[in-house]
N, C-alpha and C positions, 0 to 999 in steps of 0.2 A: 253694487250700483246704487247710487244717493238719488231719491227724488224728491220732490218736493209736491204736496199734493193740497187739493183746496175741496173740503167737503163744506158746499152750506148746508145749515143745521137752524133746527130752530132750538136748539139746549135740551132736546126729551131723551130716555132714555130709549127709543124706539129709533132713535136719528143715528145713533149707536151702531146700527146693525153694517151698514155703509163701512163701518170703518173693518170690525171684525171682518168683514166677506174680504176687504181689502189685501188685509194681514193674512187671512188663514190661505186662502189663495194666489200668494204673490209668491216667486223665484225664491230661493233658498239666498243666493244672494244681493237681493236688495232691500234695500234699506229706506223709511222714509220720514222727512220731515211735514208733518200734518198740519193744517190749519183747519179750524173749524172757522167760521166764517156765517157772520149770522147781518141781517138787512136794519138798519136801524134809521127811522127818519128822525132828524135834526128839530127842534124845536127853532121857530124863528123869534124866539125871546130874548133880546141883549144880555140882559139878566142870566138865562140857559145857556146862552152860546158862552160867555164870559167867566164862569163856572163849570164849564162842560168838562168832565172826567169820561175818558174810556174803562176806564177802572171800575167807578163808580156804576156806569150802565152796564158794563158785565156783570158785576155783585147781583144786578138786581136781575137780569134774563137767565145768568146758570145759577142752575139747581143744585146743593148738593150731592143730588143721589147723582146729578151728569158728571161731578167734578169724584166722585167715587167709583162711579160707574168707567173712566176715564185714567183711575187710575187702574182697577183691575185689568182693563187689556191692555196698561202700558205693562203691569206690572208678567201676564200673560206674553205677550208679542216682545219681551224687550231686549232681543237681537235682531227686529227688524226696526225698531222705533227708533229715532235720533232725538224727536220732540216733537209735540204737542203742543200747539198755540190757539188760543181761541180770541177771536178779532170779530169786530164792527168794522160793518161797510155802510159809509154814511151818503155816498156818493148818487148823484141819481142821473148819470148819464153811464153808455157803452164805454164813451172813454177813460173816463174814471174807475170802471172795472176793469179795462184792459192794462189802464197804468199800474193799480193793484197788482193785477197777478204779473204784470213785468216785474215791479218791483219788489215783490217777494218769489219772483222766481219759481211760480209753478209751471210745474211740468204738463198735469193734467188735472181735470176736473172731473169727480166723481158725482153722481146724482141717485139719490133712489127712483126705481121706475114705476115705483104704486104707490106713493105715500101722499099723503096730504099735510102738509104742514099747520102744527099748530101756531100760529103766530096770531099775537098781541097786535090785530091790526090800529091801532092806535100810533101805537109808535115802532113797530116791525113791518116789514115789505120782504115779497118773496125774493130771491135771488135767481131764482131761474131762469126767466126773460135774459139777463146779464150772460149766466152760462150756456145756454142753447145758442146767442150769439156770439159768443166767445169763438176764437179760431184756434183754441187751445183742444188738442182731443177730448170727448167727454164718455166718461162710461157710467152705460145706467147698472145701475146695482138693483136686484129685485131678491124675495127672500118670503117665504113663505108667512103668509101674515095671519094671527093667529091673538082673533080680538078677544079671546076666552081666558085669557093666562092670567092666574092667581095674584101676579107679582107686577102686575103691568105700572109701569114707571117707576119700577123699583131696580134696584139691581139686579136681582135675582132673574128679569126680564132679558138679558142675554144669553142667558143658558138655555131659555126656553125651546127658541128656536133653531132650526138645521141650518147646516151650511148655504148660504145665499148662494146665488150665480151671479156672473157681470157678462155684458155682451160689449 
């Protein structure tokens, strides 16, 4: 069974955990296509807007270690994996998230339930508001948080921790 799923993320490798709990905990037969999905506000510059690459604003919010970090547990998970996509939501109404996840077809919405997101509030905004009213199921993901780890925003920071729970 194929799903399609929508974690927002701010790119760390701690936003990570979300997806492993996902994987290591899902059916033996299902399968899922991932979106990360990160908040990005728009600059009201002619110049910015006329210019504006989604491309370009990813390079510059994922991190290596996330885009490495991203492939270990594809490379881990990859009889449950279909694909991975990480996307800008630029939109700042409910309807504009809800047209989103219609038009890519998520099934559900995953959220961590202790975290605090590091975001660049400058030109990032939380996504959460969007997802709690979303009428799409949400599952919070919690996972024993563990601020002492050697390797913190490294790769090495997935292994650290035990298996999360979801509710």
């Amino acid at each position: 069974m194929k799903k399609t799923i929508l974690l927002p993320t701010d790119f760390s490798i701690e936003s990570l955990h979300v997806l492993k709990t996902v994987l290591s905990q899902s059916k033996p037969n299902e399968t899922f296509d991932i979106i990360f999905l990160h908040g990005i506000h728009l600059s009201d510059s002619i110049r910015d807007l006329l210019f504006f690459s989604k491309q370009k604003i990813l390079n510059q919010v994922v991190s290596n270690e996330f885009k490495e970090a991203c492939s270990v547990i594809t490379n881990t998970y990859a009889s449950k994996i279909n694909s991975i996509r990480k996307d800008i939501f630029t939109g700042f109404t409910q309807a504009a998230f809800t047209s989103y996840t219609e038009a890519n077809q998520v099934s559900c919405l995953y959220l961590p339930a202790d975290y605090t997101w590091n975001l660049d509030l400058r030109k990032s905004f939380d996504l959460k508001p969007f997802v709690i009213k979303s009428k799409l199921p949400i599952h919070y993901i919690s996972w024993p948080k563990n601020n002492s780890i050697p390797e913190k925003g490294k790769v090495a920071e997935l292994f650290f921790n035990g298996i999360p729970t979801h509710s």
